[in-house]
C-alpha distance (Angstrom), angle and dihedral (degrees) to the residues before:
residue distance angle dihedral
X1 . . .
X2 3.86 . .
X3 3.53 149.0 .
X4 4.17 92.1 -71.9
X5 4.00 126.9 55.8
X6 3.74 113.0 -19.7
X7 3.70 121.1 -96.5
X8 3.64 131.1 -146.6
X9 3.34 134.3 -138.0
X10 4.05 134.2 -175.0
X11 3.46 121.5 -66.1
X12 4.29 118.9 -111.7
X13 4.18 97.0 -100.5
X14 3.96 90.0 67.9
X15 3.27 100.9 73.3
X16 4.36 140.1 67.8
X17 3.68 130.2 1.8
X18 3.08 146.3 -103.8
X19 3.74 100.6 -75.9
X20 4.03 87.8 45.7
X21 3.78 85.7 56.6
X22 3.61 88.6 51.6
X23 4.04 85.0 65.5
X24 3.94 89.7 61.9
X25 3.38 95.4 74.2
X26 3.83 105.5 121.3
X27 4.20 119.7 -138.2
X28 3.88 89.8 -89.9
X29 3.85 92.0 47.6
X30 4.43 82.5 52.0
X31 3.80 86.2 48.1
X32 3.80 94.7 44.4
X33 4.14 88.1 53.2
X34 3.92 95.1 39.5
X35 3.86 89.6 52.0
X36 3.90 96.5 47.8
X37 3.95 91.3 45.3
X38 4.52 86.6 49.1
X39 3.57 81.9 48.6
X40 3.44 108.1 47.8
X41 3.83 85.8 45.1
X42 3.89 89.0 58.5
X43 4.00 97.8 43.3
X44 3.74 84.8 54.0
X45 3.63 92.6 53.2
X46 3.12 96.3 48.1
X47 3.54 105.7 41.3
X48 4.24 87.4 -125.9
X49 4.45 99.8 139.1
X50 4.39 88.7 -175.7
X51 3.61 81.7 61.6
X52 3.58 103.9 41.8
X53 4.19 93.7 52.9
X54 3.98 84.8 49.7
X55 3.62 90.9 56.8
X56 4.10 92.3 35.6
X57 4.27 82.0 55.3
X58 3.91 91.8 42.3
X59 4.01 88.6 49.4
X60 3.70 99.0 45.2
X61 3.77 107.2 40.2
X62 3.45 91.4 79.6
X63 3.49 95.9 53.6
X64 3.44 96.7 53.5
X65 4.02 93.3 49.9
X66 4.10 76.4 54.6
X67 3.70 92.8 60.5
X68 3.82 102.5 29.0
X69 3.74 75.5 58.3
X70 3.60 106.5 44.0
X71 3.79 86.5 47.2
X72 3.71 100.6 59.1
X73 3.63 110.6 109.2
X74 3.75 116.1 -172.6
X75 3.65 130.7 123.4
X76 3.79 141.1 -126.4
X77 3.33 132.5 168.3
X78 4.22 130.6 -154.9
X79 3.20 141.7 -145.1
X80 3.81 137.9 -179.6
X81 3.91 130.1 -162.3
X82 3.98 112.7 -158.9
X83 4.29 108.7 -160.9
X84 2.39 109.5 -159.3
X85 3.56 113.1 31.8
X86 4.25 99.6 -173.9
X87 3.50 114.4 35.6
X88 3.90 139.3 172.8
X89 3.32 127.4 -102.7
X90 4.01 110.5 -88.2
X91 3.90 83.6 7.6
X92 4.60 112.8 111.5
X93 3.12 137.0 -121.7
X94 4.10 131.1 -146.8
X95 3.87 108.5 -128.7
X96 3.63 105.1 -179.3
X97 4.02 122.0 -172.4
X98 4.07 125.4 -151.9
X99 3.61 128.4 -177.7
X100 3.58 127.8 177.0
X101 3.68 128.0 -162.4
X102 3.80 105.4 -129.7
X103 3.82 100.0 177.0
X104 4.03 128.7 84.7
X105 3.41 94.2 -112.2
X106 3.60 132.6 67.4
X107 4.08 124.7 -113.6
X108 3.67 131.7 -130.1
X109 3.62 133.3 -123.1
X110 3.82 108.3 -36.4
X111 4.09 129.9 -172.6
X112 4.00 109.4 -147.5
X113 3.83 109.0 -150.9
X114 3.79 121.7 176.8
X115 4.02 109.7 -173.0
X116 3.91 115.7 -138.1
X117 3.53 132.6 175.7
X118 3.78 112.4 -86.8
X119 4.06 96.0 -117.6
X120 3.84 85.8 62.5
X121 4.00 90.4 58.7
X122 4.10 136.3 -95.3
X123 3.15 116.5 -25.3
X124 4.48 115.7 -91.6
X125 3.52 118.4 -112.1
X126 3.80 122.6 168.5
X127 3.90 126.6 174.4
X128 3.48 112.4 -135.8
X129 4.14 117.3 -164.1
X130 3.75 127.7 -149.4
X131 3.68 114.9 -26.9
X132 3.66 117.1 -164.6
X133 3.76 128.9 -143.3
X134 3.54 114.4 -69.0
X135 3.58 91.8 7.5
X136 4.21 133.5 124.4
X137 3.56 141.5 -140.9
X138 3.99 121.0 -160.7
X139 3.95 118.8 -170.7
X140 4.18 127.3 159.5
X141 3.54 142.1 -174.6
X142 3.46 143.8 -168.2
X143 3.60 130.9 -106.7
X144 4.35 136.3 -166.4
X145 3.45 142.2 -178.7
X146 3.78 130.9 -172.1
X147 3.72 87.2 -174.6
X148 3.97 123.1 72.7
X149 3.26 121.5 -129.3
X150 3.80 147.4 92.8
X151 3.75 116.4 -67.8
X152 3.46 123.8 -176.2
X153 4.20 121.5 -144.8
X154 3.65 126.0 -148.9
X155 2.72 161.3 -4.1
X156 4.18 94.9 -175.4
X157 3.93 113.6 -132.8
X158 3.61 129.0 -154.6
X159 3.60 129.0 -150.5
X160 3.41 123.4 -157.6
X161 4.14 118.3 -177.8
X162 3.61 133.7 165.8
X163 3.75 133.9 -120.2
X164 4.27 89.0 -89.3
X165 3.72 101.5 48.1
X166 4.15 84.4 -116.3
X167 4.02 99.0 126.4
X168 3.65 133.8 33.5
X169 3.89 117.3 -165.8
X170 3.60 124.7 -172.3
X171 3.36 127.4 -172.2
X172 4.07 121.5 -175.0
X173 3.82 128.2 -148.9
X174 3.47 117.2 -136.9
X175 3.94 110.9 -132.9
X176 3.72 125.3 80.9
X177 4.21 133.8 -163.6
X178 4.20 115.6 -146.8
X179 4.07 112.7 -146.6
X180 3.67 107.5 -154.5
X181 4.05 112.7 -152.9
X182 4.19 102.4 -156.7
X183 3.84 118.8 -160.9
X184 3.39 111.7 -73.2
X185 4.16 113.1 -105.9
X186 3.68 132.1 -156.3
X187 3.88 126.2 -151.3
X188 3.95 108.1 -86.1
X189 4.39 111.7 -140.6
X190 3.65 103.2 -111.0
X191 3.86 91.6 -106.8
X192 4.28 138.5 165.1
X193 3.58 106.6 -122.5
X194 3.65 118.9 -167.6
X195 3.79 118.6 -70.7
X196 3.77 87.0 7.3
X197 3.97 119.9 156.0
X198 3.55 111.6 -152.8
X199 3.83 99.5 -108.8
X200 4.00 111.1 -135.3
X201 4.06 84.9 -18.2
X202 3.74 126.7 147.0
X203 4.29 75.3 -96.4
X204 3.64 94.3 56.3
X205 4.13 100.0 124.7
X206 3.48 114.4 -132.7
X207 3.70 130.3 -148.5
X208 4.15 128.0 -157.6
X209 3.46 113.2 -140.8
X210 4.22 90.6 -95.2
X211 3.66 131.0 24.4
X212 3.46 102.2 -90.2
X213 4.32 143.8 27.3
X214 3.80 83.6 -102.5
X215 3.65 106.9 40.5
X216 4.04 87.7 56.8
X217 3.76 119.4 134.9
X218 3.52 113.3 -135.2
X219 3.36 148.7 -159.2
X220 3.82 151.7 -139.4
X221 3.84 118.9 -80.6
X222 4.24 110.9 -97.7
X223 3.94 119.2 -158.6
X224 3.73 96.2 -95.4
X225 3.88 113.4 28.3
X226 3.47 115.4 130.5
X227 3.94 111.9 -96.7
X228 3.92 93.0 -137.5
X229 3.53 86.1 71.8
X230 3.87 105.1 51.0
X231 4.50 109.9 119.0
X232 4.02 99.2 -125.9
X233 3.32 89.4 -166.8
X234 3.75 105.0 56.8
X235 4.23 79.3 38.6
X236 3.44 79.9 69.5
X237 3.60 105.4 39.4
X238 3.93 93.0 46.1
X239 4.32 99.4 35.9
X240 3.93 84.1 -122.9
X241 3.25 146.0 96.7
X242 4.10 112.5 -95.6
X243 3.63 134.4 175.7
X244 3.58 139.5 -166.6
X245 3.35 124.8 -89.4
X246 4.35 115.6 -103.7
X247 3.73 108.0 -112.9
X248 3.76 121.3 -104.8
X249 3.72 120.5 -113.7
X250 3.71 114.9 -139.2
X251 3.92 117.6 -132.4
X252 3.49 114.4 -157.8
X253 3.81 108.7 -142.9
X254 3.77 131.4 -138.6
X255 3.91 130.0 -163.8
X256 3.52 116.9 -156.2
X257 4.05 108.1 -159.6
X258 4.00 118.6 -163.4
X259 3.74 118.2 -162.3
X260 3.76 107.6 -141.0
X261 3.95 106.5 168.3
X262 3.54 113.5 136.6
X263 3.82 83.5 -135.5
X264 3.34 83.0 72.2
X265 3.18 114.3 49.7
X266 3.90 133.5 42.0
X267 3.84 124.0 -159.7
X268 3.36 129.7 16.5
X269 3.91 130.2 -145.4
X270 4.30 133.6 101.6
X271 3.77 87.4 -69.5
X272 4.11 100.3 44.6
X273 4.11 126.0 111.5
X274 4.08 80.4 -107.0
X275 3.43 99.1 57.5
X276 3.57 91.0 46.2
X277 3.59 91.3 49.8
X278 4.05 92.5 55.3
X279 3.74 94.6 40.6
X280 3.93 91.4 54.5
X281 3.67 88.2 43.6
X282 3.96 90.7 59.1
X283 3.50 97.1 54.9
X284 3.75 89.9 42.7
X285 3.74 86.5 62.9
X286 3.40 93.2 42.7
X287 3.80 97.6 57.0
X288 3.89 91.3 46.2
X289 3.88 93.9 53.0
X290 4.20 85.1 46.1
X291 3.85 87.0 55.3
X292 3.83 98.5 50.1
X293 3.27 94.1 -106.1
X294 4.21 119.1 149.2
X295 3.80 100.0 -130.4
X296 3.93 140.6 -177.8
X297 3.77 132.1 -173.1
X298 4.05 116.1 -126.7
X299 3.32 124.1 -165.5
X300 3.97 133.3 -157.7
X301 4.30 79.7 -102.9
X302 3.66 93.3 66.6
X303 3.91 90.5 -113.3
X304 3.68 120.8 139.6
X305 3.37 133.5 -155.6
X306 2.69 132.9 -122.9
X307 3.76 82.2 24.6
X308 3.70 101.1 -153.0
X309 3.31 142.2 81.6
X310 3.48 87.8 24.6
X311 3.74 98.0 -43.5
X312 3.73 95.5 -75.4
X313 3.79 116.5 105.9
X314 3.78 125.7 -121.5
X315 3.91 141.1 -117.9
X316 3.77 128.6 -73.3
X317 3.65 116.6 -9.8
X318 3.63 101.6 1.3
X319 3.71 81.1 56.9
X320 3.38 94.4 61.0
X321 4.29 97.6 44.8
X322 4.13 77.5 49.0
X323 3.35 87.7 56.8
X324 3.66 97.1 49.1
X325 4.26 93.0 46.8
X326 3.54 90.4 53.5
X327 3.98 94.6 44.6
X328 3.94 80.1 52.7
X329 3.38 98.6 45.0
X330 4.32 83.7 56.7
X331 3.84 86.3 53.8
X332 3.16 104.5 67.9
X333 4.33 102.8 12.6
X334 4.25 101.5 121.9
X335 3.34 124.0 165.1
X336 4.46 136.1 -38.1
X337 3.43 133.2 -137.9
X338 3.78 89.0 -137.8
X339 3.57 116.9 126.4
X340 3.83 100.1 -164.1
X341 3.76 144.9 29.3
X342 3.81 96.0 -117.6
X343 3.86 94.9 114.3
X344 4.02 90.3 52.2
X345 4.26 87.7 48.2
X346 3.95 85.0 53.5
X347 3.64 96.4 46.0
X348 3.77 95.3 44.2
X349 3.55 97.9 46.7
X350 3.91 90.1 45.7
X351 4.13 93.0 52.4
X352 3.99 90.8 70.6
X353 3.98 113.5 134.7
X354 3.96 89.7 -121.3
X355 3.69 133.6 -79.1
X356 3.86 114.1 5.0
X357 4.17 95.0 -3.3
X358 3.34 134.1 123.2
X359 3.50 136.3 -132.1
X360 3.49 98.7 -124.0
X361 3.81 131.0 -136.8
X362 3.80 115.6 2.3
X363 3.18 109.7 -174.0
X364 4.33 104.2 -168.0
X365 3.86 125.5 -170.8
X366 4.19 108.3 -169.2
X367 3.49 133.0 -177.4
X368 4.08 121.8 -157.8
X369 3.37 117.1 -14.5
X370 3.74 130.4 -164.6
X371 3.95 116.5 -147.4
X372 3.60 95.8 -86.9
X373 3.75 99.0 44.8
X374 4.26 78.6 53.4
X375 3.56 94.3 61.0
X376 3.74 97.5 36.8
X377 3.72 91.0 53.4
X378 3.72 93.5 48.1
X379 3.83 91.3 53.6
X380 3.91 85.7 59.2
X381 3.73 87.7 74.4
X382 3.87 85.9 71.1
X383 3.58 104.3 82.7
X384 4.10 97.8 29.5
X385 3.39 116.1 97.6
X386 3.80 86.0 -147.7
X387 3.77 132.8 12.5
X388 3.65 140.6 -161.9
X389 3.80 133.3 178.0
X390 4.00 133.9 -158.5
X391 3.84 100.1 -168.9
X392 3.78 107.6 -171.1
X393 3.76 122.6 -142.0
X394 3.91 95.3 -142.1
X395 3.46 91.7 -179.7
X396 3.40 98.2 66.3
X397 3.95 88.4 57.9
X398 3.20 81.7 61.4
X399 3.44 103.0 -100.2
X400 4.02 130.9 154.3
X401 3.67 130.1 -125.5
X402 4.28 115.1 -109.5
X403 3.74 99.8 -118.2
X404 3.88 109.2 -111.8
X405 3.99 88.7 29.9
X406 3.99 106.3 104.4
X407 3.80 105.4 -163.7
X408 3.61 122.0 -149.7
X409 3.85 100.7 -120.9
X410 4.06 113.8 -105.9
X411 4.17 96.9 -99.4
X412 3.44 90.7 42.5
X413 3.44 93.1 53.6
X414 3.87 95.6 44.7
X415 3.75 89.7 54.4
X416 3.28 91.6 51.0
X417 3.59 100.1 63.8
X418 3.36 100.0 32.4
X419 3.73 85.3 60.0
X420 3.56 81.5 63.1
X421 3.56 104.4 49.1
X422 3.34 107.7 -80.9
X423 3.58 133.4 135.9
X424 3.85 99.3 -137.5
X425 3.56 138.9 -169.3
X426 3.48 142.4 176.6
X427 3.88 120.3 -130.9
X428 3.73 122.1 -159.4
X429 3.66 140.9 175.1
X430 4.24 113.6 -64.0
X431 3.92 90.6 19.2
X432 3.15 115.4 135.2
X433 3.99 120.3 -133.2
X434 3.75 100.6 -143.3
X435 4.50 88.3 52.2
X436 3.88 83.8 51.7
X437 3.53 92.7 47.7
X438 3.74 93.1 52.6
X439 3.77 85.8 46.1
X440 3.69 87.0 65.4
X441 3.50 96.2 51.7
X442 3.70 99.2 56.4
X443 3.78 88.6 43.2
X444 3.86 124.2 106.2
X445 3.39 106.7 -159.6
X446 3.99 118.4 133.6
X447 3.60 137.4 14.9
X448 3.99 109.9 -63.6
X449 3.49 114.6 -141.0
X450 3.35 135.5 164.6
X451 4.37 116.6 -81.6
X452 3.04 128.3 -102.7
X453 3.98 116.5 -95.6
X454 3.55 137.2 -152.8
């Protein structure tokens, strides 16, 4: 049952026996059996036979709603078709539910009942009536999450009943779909932050494959290359056809580094510092990717993602599955055990683009940091070509202080790295991400240099 071509599954008379049918039988059906047996009991006591076959019919029509039940033998297969499959939070998704009647004979009153995790919503249940052979039955809902995360559907129940109410069957399939709810992202203003390249710009620099028109190295003719660019001279040298080589765009690369220690951060929830943090770290990544940037997310646990290649995704499609790792990396990314940023240092001072390059934009959003953690993340601004930092003031969320963790208070910390070359600024409670964002544009903090390039 997914997102693709339905799948079918076996119908509800495959499965259990007898004595597991025998479990169906509903609180009525219990009641029904417990009265016949008291009543039986009393007829033979009292020698009264009108009262014994009442309580002989009371006792037994249970059972045989048990067996008419257990013996009913056709099929139907379901399906279920999840769109979309990776969803904001608050945003819905479609789950729509098929089942098709496979057997030559026709069914009897079924209850659908698809089990979801109670943050999506209350659980679906739809009551289907007769379905004849051959035939199919399509019903949907709607589900929502203010919560990211990875939430897995399924599996699909059926009910069957009788006429009475006696006996309940249910009968599970055996596939499930997951909705993943990423962070939700806001639209970034198209802004120049400090040491910003312009991505795949009209300013992007572009490099032949040698230094100079002359010293290109070139390559056999292919069916289609444009004749304006074919290199008479090595034509000449080789007795072929050869062209020049297609310049190489530059992409400027950004690293987007999320601070996820538990030191850090205090509270959790859709209005919490951490949640904040994530959410603005989305839309960060977003507005990179939209800017032709090559991007990775870091974490405080020195993992990158997309992990290869460096970390930092690719062009064109594998841009776009990048995209979609790291947006599913956000969903479900809570909180480390890590109690400093060394991992992150490593990681960003290994990503360089060689010998004398930088690592281009790193664009940093930390929680609470301690005096060393200061100093450490300052030093990160070494090896990026440009550097901006969303310090959160967890306290005002609300948030407490881990005993034994001296924090650097909020100004000093700001100071701090923009003594270093950051372009810092403080995010509180109510701020919007996109007015901060613009706020580092028009800041002038740091040395601007060109970005680091691949």
């Amino acid at each position: 049952m997914g997102a693709g071509a339905p799948r079918g599954a076996g119908g509800p008379g495959d499965g259990g026996g007898l004595r597991a049918s025998l479990s169906g039988l509903t609180t009525r059906g219990r009641s029904f059996v417990a009265a016949g047996i008291a009543a039986s009991v009393c007829a033979y006591v009292l020698g009264q036979g009108a009262l014994l076959r009442v309580g002989l019919l009371l006792a037994l029509l249970p059972l045989i709603c048990v067996y008419a039940l257990h013996r009913t033998r056709y099929r139907v297969s379901g399906s279920r078709r999840l769109t979309p499959g990776r969803v904001p939070a608050g945003a819905e998704a479609r789950v729509q539910l098929r089942m098709d009647n496979v057997s030559r004979l026709p069914t009897g009153l079924l209850m659908l009942q698809d089990r979801v995790p109670y943050v999506l919503g209350p659980r679906p249940r739809f009551v289907l009536d007769r379905v004849e052979p051959g035939g199919r039955r399509e019903v949907s809902y709607r589900v929502r999450s203010d919560l990211r995360g990875r939430y897995p559907l399924g599996p699909l129940q059926l009910r069957l009943t009788d006429p009475f109410g006696l006996v309940e069957l249910t009968r599970s399939f055996s596939t499930y779909d997951t909705l993943t709810v990423i962070p939700r992202t806001e639209p970034l203003p198209p802004v120049r932050l400090a040491g910003e390249s312009n991505g795949y710009g009209d300013g992007s620099r572009r490099s032949l494959a040698l230094a100079g028109d002359d010293d290109v190295i070139p390559r056999g003719y292919r069916r289609g290359d444009d004749l304006r660019r074919v290199h008479w001279r090595s034509t000449a040298r080789y007795g072929e056809l050869m062209v020049r080589r297609e310049e190489q765009p530059q992409r400027s690369r950004a690293t987007v580094l999320l601070d996820t220690r538990r030191l850090a951060f205090d509270g959790a929830g859709p209005d919490s510092a951490f949640e904040w943090a994530v959410s603005a770290a989305a839309s960060s990544l977003v507005h990179v990717l939209e800017q032709g940037f090559s991007a990775r997310l870091l974490t405080d646990t020195g993992d990158a993602v997309p992990g290869e290649g460096g970390g930092f995704s690719a062009g064109g499609q594998e841009s776009a599955e990048a995209a979609g790792l790291m947006m599913d990396t956000l969903a479900v990314v809570g909180h480390s055990d890590g109690a400093g940023l060394s991992r992150a240092y490593d990681a960003v001072r290994g990503g360089g683009y060689g010998e004398g390059g930088g690592d281009g934009l790193l664009i940093a959003f930390f929680g609470d940091l301690d005096d060393v953690q200061t100093e450490l993340a300052a030093r990160m601004r070494q090896r990026a070509s440009g550097a901006v930092a969303f310090v959160l003031d967890t306290g005002a969320w609300g948030g407490r202080p881990v005993p034994g963790h001296d924090v650097v208070p909020l100004e000093e910390r700001l100071r701090r790295l923009r003594d270093a070359g950051w372009t810092a600024l403080a995010a509180t409670p109510g701020t919007a991400f996109g007015e901060l964002w613009r706020q580092a544009g028009t800041a002038r903090v740091g040395t601007a240099t060109s970005g680091g390039r691949e």
